[in-house]
C-alpha positions in Angstrom: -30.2 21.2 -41.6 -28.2 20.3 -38.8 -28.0 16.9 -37.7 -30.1 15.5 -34.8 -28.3 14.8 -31.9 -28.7 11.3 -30.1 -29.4 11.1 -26.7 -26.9 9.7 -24.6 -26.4 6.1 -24.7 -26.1 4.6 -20.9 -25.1 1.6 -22.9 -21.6 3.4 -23.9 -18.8 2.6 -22.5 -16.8 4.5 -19.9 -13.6 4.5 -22.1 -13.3 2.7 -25.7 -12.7 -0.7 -24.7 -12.6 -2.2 -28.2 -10.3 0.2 -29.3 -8.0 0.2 -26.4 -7.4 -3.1 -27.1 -5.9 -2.8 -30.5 -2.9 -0.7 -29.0 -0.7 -1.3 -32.5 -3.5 0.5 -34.3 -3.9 2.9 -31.5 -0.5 3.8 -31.8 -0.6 4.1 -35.7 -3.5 6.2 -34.9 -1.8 8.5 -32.7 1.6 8.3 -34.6 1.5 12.2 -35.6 2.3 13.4 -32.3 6.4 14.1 -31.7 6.9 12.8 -28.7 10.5 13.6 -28.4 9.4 17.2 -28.5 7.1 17.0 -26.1 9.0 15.1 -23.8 12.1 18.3 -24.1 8.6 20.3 -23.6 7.9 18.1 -20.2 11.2 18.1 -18.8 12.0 21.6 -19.4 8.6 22.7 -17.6 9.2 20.1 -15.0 12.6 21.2 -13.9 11.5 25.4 -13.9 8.5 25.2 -11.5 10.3 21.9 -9.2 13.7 24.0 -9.2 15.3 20.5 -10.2 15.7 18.3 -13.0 13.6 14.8 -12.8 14.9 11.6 -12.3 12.0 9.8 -12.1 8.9 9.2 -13.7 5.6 7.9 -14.4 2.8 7.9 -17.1 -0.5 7.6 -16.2 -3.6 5.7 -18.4 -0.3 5.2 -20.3 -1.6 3.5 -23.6 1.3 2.5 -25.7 3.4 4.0 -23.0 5.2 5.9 -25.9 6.1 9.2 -23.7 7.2 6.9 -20.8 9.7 4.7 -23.6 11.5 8.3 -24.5 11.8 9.4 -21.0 13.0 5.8 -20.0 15.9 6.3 -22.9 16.9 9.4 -21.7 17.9 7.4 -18.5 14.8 8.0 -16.1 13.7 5.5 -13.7 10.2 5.6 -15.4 6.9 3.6 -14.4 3.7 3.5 -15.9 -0.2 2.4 -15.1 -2.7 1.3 -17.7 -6.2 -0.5 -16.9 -6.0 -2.1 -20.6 -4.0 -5.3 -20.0 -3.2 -5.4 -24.0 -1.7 -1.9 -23.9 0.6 -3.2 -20.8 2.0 -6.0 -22.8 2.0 -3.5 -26.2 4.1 -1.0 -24.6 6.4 -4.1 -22.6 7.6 -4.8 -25.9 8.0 -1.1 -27.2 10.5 -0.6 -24.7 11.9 -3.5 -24.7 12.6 -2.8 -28.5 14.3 0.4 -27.5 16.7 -1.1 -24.7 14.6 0.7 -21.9 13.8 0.0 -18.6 10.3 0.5 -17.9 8.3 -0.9 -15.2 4.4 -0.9 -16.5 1.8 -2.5 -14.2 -1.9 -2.9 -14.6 -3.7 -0.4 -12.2 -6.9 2.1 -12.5 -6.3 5.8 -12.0 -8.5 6.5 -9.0 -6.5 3.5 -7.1 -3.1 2.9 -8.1 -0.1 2.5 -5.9 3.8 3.1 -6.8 6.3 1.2 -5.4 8.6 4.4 -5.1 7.6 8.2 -5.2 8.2 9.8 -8.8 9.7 13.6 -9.6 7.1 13.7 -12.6 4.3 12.7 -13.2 2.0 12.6 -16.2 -1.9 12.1 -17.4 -1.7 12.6 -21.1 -3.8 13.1 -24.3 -7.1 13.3 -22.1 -6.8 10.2 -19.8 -8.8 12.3 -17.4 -11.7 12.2 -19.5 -12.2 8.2 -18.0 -13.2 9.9 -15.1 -16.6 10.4 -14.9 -17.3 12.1 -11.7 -15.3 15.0 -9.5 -15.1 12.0 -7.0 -13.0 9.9 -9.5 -10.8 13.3 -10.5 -10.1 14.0 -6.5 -9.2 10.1 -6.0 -7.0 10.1 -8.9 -5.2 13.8 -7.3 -4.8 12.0 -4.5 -2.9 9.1 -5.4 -1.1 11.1 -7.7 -0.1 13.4 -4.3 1.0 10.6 -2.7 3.4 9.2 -5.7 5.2 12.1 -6.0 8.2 13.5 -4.2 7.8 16.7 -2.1 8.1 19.8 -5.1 7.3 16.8 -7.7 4.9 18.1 -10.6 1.9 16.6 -12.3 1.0 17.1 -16.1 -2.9 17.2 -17.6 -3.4 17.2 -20.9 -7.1 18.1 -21.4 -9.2 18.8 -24.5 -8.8 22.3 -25.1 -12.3 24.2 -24.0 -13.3 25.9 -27.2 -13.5 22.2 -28.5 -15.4 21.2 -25.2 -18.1 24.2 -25.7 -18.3 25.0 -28.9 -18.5 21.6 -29.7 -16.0 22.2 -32.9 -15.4 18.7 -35.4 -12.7 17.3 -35.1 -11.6 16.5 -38.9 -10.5 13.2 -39.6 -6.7 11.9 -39.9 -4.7 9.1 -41.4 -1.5 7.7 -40.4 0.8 5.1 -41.8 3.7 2.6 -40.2 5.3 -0.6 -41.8 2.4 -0.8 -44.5 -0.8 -0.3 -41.6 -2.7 2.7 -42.6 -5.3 4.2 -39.9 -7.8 6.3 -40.5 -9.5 8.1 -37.8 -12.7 9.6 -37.3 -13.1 11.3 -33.8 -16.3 12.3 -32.8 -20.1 11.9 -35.0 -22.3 14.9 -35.4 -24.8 13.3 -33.3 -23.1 12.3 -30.4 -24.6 13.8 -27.4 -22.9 16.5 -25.3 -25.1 17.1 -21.6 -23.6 20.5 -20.3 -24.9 19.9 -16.9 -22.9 16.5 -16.2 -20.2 17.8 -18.7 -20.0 13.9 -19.9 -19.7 13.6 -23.7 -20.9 10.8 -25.7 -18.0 10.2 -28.4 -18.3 8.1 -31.4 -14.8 6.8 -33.2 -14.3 5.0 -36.4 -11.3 3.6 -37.0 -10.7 2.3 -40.7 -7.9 0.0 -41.2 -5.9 -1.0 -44.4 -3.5 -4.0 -43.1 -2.0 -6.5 -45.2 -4.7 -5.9 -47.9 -7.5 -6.1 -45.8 -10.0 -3.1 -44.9 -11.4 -3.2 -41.3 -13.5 -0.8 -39.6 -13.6 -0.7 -35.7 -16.5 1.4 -34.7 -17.6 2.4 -30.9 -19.3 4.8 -28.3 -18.1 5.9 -24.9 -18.7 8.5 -22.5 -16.0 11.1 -21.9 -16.1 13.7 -19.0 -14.6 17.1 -19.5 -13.2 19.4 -16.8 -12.8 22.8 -16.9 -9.6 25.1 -15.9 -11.4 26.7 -13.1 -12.8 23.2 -11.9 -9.5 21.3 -11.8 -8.1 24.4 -9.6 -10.9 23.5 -7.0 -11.0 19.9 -7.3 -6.9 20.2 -6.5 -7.6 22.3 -3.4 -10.0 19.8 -2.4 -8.0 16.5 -2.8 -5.6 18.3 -0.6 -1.7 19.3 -1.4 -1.7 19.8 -5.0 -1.9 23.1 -7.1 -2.0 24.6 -10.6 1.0 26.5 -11.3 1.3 26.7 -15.2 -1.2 26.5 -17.7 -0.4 26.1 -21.9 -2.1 25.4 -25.1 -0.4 22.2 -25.9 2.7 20.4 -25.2 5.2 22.8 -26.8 6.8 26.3 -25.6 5.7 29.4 -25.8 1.4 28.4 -26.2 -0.5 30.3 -23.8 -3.8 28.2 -23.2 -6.2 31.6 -24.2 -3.8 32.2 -27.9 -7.1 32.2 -30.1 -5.5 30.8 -33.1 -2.9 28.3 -32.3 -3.9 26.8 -28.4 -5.2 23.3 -28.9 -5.0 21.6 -25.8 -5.6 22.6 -22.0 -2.1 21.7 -20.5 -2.1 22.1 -16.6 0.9 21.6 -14.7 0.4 21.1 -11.0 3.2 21.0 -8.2 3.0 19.6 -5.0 4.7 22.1 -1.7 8.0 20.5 -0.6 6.5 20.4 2.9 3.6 19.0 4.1 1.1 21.8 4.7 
């Protein structure tokens, strides 16, 4: 028998605060991804549909700010936003550890402001999904219009939407660094999914082995997902910005719609050199 779903919890948070601010273990957490990799992935797509080669760059809901510390090594002038005031200090001190220059600021994605225009600019590993409302997505298009440079290109990374709709499990994962093992569990058969507000309620456990102690950090939030077709209108409406390239993860040659190996819903949208 199938589990019973819960209802949604108007108690959950709108991201996972508690988890948020554990950014070392969030990191661990996340440590499978090859961010170098992506980043040659980023660049390369940035500089074909710009017609130039960034110089500049920001990361948006930026967590450990672990794609902003590669691109800040390979001699960007790199910012980055983050609400969490932990992850700002967290990834301070990552690139600080790597010799970078990085200029990371508290801020919320519907408001932010940049002290100078960016070429690139980047909302990674669902960031989006904070947004609860169309409103919040067209708020956070607009200020990322006005942050970047005439031609300058924004990057979505989006849950892909066979995991949205079909509601596929997400298997858990482990990951180690310097003796901290994490152990993630995203998602609970009961959560509750409302396919008229698109807003997900997601359960994650994460279980922690650290200097021979076993934690478990257990929490609800809501999560809103956005469709290809509604990004494309909510970008018309917030004015300049436009889809122009869509992939199935952050890596070459993954159409979004490949049935076996698309995983993500990466959008890449440019804004016109002129004003329209």
């Amino acid at each position: 028998m199938a589990p019973t779903p819960r209802r949604r919890d108007d108690k959950a948070e709108s991201r996972h605060v508690r988890t948020y601010a554990q950014p070392r273990w969030y990191d661990i957490a996340f440590g499978y991804r090859d961010v170098a990799a992506e980043c040659d992935f980023l660049l390369g797509q940035a500089a074909r549909l710009a017609g130039r080669t960034p110089t500049s760059a920001v990361e948006l809901g930026a967590g450990p700010a672990n794609h902003a510390v590669e691109l800040a090594c390979r001699g960007l002038a790199v910012q980055a936003i983050d609400i969490e005031p932990a992850m700002v200090s967290y990834g301070l001190e990552k690139a600080s550890a790597r010799g970078a220059s990085l200029d990371y600021r508290e801020g919320d994605l519907r408001s932010f402001l940049l002290p100078r225009p960016v070429d690139l600019a980047l909302v990674l590993l669902n960031t989006a999904g904070c947004l609860a409302t169309q409103d919040d997505f067209i708020s956070m298009l607009q200020r990322v219009s006005a942050a970047l440079t005439p031609g300058g290109i924004l990057c979505l990374e989006l849950p892909h939407p066979r995991d949205v709709w079909l509601r596929e499990p997400t298997d858990p994962w482990e990951t180690e660094q310097d003796g901290t093992r994490v152990r993630v569990t995203w998602g609970d058969p009961r959560d509750h999914f409302d396919p008229v507000t698109q807003i997900a309620e997601v359960t994650t456990t994460l279980t922690v082995w650290e200097g021979g102690r076993k934690r478990i950090l257990r929490e609800r939030a809501l999560q809103r997902h956005f469709t290809a077709p509604e990004v494309t209108a909510l970008a018309r409406l917030a004015g300049d910005l436009a889809p122009v390239s869509w992939h199935g993860g952050l890596e070459p040659d993954l159409p979004a719609d490949d049935p076996d190996r698309a995983w993500r819903l990466v959008a890449f949208l440019r804004k016109p050199e002129m004003p329209a």
